[in-house]
Backbone bond lengths (Angstrom), bond angles and torsions (degrees), N, CA, C in turn:
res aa  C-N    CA-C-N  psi(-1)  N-CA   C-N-CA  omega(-1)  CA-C   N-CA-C  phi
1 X - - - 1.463 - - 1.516 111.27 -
2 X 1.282 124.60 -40.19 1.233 128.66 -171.76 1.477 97.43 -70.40
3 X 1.386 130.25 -50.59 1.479 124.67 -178.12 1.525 113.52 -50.66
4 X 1.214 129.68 -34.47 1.299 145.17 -146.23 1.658 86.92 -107.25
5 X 1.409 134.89 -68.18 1.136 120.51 152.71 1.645 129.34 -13.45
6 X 1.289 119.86 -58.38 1.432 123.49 -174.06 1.485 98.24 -102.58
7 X 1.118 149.63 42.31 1.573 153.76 92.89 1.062 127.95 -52.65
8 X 1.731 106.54 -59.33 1.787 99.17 173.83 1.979 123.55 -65.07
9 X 1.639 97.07 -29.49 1.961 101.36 166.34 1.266 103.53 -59.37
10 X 0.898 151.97 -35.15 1.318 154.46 -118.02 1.744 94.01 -111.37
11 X 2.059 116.26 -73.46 0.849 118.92 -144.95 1.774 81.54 -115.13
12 X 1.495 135.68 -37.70 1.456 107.10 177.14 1.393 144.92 -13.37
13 X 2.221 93.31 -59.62 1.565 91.06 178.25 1.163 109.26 -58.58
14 X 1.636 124.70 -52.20 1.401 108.02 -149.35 1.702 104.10 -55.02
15 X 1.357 119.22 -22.79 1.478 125.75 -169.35 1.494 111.91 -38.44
16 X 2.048 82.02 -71.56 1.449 107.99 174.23 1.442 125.68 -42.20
17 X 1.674 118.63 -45.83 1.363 116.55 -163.86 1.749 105.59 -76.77
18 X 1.457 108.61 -16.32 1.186 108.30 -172.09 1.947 108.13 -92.49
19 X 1.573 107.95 -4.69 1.262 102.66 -158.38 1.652 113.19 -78.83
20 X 1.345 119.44 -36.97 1.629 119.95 163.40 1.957 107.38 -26.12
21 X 1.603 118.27 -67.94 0.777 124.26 165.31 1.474 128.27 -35.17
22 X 0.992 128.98 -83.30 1.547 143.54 172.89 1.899 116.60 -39.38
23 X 1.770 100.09 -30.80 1.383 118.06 -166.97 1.690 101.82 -79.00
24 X 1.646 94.56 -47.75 2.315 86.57 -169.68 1.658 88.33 -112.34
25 X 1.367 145.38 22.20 1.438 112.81 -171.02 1.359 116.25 -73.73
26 X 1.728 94.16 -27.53 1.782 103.22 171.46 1.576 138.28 -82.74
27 X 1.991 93.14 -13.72 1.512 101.47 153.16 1.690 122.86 -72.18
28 X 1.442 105.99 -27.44 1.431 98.44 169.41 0.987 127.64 -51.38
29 X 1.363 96.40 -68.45 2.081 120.17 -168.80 1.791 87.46 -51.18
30 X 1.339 121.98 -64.79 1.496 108.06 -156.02 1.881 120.89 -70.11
31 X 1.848 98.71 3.00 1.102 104.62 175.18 1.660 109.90 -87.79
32 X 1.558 107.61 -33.77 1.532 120.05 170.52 1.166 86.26 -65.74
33 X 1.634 141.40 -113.06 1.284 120.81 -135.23 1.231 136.62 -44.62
34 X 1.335 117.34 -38.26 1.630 119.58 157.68 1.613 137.48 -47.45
35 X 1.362 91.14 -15.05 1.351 118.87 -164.29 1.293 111.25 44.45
36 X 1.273 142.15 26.50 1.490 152.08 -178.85 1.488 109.91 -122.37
37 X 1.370 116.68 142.54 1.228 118.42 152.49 1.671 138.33 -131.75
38 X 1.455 86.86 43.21 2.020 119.24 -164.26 1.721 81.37 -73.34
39 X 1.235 103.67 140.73 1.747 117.50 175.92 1.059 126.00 108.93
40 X 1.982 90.61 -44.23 1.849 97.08 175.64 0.919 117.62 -89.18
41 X 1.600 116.18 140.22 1.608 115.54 161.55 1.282 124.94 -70.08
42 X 1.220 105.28 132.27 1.714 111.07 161.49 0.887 126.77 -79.58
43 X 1.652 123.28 -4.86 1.214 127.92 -177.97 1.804 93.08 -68.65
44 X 1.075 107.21 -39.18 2.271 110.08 -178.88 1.615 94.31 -40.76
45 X 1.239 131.10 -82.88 1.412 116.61 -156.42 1.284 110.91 -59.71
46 X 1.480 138.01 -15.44 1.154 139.44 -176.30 1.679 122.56 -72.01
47 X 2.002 96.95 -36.83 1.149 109.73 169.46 1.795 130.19 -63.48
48 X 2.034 91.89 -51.03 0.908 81.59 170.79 1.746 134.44 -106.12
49 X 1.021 113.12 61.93 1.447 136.74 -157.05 1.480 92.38 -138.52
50 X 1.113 111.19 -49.48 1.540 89.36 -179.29 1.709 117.03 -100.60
51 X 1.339 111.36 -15.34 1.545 108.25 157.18 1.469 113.16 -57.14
52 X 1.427 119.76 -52.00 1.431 120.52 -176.31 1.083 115.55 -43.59
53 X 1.133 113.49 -62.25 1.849 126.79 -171.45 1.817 101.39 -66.40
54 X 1.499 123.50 -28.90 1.192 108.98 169.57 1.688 117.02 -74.89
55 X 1.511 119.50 -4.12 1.161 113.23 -149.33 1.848 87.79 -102.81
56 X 1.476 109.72 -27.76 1.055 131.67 -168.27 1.893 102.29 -52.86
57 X 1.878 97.96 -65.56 1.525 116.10 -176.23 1.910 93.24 -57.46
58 X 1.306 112.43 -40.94 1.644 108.39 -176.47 1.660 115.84 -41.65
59 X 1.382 104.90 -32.40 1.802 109.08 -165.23 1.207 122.73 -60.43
60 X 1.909 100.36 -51.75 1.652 91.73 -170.67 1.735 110.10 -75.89
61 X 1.849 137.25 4.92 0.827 113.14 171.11 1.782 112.96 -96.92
62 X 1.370 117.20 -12.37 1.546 127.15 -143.93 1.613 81.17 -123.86
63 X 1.510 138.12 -24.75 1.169 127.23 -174.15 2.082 114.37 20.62
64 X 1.562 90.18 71.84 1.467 91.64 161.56 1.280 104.53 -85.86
65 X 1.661 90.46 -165.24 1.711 104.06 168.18 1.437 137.63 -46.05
66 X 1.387 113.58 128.41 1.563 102.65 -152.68 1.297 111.26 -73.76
67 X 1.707 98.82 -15.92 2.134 89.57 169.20 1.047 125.45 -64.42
68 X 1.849 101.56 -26.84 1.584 90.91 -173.29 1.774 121.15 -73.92
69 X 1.005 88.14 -29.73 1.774 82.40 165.50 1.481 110.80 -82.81
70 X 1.068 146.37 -52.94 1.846 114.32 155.05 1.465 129.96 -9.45
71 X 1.420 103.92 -48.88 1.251 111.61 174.15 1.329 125.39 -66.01
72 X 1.302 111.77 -29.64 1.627 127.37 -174.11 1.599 99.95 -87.16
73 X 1.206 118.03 -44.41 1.616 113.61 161.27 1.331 121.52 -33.82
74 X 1.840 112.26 -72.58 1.323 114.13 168.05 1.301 132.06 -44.75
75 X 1.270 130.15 -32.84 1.212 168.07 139.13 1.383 97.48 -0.23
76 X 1.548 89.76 -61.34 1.797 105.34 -147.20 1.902 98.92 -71.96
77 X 1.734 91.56 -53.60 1.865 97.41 172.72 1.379 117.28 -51.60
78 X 1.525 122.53 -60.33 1.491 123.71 -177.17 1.446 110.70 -43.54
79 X 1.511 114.10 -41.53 1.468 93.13 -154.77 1.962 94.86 -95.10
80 X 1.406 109.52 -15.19 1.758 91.36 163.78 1.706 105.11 -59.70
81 X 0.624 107.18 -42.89 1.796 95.62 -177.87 1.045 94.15 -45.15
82 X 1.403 128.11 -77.68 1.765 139.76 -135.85 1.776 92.65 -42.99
83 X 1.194 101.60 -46.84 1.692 129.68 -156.84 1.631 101.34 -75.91
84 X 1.330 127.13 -54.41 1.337 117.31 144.83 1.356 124.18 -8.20
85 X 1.637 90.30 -91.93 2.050 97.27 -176.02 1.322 102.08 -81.02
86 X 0.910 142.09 14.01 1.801 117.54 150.67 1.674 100.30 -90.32
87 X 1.353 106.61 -17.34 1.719 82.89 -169.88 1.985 96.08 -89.77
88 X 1.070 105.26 -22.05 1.408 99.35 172.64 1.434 128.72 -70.72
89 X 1.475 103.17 -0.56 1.192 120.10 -173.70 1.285 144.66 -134.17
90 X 1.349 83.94 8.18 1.791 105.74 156.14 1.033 127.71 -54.86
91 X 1.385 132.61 131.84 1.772 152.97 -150.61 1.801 106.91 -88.95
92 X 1.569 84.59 103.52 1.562 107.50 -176.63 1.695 107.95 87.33
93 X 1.072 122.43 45.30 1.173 138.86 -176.54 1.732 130.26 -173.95
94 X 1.274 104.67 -0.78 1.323 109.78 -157.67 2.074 76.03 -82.47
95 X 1.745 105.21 146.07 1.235 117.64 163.21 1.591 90.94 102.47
96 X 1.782 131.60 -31.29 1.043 113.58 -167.33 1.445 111.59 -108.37
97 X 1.399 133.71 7.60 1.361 147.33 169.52 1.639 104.12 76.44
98 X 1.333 110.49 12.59 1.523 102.82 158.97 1.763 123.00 -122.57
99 X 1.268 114.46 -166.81 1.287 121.23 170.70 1.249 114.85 104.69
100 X 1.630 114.70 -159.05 1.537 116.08 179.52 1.501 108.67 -170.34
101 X 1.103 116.63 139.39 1.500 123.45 -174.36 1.447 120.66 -51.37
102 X 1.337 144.51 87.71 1.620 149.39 -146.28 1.629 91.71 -36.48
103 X 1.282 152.13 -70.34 0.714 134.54 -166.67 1.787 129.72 -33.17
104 X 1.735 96.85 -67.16 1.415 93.59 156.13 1.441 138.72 -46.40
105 X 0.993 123.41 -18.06 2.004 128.88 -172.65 1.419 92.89 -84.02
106 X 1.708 126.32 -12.50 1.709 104.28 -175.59 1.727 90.68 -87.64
107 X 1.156 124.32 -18.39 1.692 122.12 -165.08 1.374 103.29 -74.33
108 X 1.143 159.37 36.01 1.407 148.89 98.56 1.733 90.67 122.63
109 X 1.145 104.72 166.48 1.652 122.90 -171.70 1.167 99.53 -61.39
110 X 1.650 110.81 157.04 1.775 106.88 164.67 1.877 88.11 -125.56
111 X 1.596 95.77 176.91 1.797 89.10 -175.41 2.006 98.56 -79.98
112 X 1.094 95.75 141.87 1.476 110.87 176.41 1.483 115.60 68.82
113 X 1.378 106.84 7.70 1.532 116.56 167.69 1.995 97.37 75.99
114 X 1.068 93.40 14.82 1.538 91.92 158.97 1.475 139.73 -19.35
115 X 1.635 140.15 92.71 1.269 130.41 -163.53 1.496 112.08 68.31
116 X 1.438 113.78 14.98 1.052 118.63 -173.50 1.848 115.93 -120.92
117 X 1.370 67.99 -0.62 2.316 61.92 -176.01 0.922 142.69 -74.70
118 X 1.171 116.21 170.35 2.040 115.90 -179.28 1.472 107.54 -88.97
119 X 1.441 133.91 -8.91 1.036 139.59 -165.53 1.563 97.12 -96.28
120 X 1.468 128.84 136.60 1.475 123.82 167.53 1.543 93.04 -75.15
121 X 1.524 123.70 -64.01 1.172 122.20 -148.93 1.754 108.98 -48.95
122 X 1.445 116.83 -36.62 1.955 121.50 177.81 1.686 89.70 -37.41
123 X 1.558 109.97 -57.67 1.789 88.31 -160.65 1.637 112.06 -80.50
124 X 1.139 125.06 10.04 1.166 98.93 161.70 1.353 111.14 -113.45
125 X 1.170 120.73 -12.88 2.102 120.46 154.88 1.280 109.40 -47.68
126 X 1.199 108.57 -54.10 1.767 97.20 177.56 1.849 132.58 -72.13
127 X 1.502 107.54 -0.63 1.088 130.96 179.52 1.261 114.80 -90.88
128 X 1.776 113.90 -24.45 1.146 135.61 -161.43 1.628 102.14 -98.42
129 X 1.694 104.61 -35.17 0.881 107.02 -165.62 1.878 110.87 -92.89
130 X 1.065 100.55 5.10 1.183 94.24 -159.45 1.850 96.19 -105.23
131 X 1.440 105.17 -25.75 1.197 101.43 170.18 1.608 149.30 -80.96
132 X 1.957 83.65 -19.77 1.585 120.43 175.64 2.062 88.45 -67.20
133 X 1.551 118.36 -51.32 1.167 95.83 179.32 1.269 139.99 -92.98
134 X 1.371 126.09 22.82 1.507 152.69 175.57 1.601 98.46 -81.06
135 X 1.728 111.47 -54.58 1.160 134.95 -172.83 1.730 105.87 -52.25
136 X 1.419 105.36 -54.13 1.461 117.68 -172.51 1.277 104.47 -68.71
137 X 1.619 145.39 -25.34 1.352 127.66 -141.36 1.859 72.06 -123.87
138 X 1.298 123.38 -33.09 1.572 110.74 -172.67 2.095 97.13 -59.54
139 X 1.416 96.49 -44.01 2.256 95.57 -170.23 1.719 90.96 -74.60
140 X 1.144 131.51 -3.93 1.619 105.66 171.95 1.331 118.64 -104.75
141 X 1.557 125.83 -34.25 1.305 138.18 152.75 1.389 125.31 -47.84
142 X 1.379 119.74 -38.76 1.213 115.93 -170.46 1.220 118.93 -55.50
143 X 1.691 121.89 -53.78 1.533 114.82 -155.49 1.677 96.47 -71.27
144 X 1.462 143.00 15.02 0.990 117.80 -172.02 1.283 94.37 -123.28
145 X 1.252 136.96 103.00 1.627 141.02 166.95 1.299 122.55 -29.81
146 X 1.461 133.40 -43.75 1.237 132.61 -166.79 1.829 101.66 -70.67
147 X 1.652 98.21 -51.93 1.372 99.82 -173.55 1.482 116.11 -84.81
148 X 1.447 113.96 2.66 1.587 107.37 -175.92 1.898 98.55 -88.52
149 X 1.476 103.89 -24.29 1.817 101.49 -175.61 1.561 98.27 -78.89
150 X 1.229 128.01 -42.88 1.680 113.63 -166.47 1.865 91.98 -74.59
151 X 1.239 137.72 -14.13 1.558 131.83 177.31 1.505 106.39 -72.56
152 X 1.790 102.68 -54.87 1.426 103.46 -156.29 2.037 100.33 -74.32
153 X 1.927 114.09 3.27 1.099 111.92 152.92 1.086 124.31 -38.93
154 X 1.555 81.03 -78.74 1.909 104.94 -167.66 1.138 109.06 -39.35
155 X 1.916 110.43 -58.44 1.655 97.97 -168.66 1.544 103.76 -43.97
156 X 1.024 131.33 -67.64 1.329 145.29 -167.11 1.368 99.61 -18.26
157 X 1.601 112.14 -90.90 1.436 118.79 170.50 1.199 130.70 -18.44
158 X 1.375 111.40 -69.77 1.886 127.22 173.29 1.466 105.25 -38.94
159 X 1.592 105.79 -58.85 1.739 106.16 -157.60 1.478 95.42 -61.34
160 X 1.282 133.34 -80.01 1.199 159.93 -175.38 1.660 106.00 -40.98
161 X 1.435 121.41 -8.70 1.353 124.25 175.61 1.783 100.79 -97.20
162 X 1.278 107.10 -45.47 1.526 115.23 174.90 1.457 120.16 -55.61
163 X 1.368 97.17 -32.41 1.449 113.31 -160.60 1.659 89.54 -77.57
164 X 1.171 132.79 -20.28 1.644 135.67 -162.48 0.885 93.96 -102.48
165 X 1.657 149.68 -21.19 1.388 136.75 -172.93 1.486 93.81 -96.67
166 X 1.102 135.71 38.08 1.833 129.88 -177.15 1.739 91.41 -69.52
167 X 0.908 104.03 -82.31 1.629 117.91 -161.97 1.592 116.57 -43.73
168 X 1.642 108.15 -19.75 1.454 99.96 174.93 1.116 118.66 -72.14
169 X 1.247 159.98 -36.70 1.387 142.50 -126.51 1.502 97.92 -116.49
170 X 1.707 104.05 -18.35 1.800 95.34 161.29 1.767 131.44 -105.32
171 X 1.871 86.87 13.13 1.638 115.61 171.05 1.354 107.08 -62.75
172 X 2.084 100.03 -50.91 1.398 96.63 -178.50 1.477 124.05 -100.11
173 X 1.223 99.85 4.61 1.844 100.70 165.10 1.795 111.75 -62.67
174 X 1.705 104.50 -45.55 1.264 108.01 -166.48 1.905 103.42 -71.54
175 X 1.297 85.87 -22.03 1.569 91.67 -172.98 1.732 122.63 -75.54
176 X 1.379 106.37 -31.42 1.617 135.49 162.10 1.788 92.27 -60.98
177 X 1.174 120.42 -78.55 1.734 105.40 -147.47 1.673 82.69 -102.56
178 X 1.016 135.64 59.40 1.201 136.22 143.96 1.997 121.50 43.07
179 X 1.398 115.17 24.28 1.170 145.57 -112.34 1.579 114.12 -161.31
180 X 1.343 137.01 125.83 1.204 118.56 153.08 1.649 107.75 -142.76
181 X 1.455 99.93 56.85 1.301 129.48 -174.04 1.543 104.30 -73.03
182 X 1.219 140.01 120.11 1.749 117.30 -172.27 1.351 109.88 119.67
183 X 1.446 113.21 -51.72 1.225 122.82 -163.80 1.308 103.03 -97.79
184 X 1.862 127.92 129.85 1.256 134.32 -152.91 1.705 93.63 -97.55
185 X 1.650 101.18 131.95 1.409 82.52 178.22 1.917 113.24 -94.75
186 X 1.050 109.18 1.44 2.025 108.98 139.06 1.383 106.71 -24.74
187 X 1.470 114.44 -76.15 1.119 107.39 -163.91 2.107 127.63 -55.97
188 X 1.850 80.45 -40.94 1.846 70.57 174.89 1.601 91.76 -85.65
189 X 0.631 156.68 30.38 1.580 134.14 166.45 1.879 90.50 -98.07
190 X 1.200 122.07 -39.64 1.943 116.09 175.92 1.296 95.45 -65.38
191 X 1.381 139.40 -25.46 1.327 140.11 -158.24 1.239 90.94 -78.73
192 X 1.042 130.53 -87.80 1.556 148.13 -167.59 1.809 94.48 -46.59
193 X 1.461 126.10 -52.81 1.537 88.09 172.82 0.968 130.35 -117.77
194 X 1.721 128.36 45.44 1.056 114.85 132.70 1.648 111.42 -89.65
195 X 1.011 129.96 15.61 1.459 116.99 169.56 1.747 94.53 -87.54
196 X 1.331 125.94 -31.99 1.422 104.55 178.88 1.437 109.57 -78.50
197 X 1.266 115.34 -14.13 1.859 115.88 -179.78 1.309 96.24 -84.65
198 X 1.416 132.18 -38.53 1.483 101.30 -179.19 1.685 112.39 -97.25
199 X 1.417 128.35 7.55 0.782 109.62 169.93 1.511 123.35 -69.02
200 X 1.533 102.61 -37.71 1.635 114.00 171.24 1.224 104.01 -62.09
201 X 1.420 134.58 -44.17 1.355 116.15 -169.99 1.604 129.30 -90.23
202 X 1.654 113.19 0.85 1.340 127.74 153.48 1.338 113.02 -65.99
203 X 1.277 113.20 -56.99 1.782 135.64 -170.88 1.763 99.83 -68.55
204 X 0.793 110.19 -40.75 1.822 106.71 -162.56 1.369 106.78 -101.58
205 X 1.368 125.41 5.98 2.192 107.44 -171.50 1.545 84.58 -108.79
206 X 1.247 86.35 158.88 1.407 120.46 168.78 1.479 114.15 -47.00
207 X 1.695 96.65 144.34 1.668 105.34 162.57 1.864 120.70 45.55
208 X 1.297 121.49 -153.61 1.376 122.39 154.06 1.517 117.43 -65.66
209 X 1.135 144.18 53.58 1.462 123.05 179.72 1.597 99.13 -90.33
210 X 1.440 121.76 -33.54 1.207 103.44 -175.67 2.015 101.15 -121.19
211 X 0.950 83.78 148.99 1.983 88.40 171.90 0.950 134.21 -74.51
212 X 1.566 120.27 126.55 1.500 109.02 -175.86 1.845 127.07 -36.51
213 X 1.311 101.13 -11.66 1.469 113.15 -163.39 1.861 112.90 -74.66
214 X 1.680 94.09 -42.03 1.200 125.89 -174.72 1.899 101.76 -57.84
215 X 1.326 100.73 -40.66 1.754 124.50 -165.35 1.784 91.49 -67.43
216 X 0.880 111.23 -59.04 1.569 134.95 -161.17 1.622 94.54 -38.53
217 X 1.854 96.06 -95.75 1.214 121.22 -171.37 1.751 112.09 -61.06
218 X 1.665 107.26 -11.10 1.756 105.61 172.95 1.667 100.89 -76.70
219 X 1.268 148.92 -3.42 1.502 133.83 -150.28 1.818 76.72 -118.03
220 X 1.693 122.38 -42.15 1.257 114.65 -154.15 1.654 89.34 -60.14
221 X 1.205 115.59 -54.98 1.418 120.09 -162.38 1.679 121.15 -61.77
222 X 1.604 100.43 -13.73 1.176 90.78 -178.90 1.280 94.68 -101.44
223 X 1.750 144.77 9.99 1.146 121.50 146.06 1.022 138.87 -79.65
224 X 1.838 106.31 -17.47 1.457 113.87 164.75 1.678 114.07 -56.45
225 X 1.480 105.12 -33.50 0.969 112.10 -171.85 1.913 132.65 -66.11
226 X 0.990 75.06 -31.08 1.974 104.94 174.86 1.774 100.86 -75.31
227 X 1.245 118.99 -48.55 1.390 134.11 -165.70 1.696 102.10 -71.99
228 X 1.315 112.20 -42.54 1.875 114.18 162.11 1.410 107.02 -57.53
229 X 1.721 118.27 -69.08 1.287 90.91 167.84 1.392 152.96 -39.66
230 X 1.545 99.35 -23.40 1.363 98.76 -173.91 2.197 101.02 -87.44
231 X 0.546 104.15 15.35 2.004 120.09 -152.91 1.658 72.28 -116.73
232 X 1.320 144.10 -78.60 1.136 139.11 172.69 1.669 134.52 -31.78
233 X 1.088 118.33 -40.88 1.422 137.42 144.75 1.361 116.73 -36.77
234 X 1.408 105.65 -58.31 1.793 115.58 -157.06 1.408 99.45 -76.41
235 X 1.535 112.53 -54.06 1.441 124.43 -165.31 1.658 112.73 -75.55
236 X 1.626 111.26 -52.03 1.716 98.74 -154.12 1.037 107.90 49.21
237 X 1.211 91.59 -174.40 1.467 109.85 -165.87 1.898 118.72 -72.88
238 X 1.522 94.37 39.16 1.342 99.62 -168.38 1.430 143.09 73.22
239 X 1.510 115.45 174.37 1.502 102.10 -169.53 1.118 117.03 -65.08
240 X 1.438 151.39 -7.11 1.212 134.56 -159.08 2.198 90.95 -108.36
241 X 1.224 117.11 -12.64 1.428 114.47 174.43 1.799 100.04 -79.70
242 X 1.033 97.43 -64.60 1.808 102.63 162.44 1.119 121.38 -8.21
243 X 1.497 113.94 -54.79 1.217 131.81 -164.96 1.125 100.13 -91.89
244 X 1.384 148.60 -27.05 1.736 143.24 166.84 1.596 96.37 -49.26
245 X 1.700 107.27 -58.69 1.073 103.13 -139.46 1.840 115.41 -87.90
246 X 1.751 98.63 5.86 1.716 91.09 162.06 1.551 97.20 -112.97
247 X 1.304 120.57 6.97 1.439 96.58 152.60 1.473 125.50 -75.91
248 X 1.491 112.74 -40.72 1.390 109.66 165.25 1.385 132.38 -57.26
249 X 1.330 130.38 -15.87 1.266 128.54 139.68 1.304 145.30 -91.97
């Protein structure tokens, strides 16, 4: 155990800091070449865009592991891209900065059309905005200790709670069109192991380096995470692949 312990310290972070990267580079590219981005959720960059940036304000009070905020950095760049070319690339809209991936338009209203707009510029005002006020409440909270530890909680909680709901919102896309046509399985295959790389490396380092919080919401996600895979299995690429494949036998 101890050997296996000082393998995963050793080689986790670099895992982690590299995993944003390694996790969407092939949802990008295959969202550029297709020029489509029908399948994928957008709700993904939304999630983790705003966990990141909460995980970010989380550091200077909770000072975890310094990869893991590297990671949440990268995090933060990769997934503006992702969010870029999917928004440029929404079906019957790509070139005009509006629309929404057909899949999403059957998932029902949100209030104020939330994550839902035709406007590119709404999602990055609210990205803008959300960080300008993280920024403001971290320089007014801080100098006061009592209230900067129950804040630099919350962030904790919030980010790291968001950060565990990743896998749903394309649980129930695949689960709505019966389908997980869109969705690169690159991505859950990085999914699935960095949930076994960070499970060892939450569970196995030394002392406080990582927070009980991190432990918590990392096990939820890696059951969401197992549970897509298993949604991947059942579905493929849906009924009409289904249907190739008992004709071919």
């Amino acid at each position: 155990m101890g050997l296996l312990a000082t393998a995963i310290n050793a080689f986790a972070p670099i895992f982690l800091i590299l995993s944003p990267i390694t996790s969407y580079t092939d949802q990008i590219l295959a969202i550029h070449r297709t020029r489509t981005s029908a399948g994928f959720s957008l709700d993904i960059p939304l999630i983790m865009l705003t966990a990141s940036i909460l995980k970010i304000f989380y550091w200077p009070g909770a000072r975890y592991d310094l990869s893991l905020l590297v990671q949440a950095v990268i995090m933060v760049a990769v997934q503006v891209v992702l969010l870029k070319v999917a928004l440029d690339n929404r079906p019957g809209w790509r070139g005009q900065g509006g629309g929404l991936p057909v899949r999403e338009e059957k998932s029902g209203s949100r209030p104020w059309g939330f994550w839902r707009w035709k406007s590119q510029r709404l999602y990055w005002q609210f990205l803008l905005l959300l960080t300008l006020s993280l920024l403001t409440l971290q320089t007014l909270l801080a100098p006061s200790p009592t209230t900067s530890i129950s804040y630099t909680t919350i962030l904790g909680i919030l980010g790291l709670t968001i950060e565990a709901t990743l896998p749903l919102p394309q649980m129930l896309s695949n689960y709505t069109s019966q389908s997980c046509k869109g969705f690169r399985v690159s991505v859950l295959a990085n999914w699935l192991l960095g949930d076994a790389m960070k499970m060892g490396f939450f569970f196995l380092s030394d002392g406080d380096k990582v927070p009980w919080a991190f432990k918590a919401c990392g096990c939820f996600q890696a059951a969401c995470d197992m549970a897509l895979g298993a949604q991947w299995w059942v579905y493929g690429d849906g009924v009409e692949e289904r249907g190739k494949d008992i004709r071919l036998r």
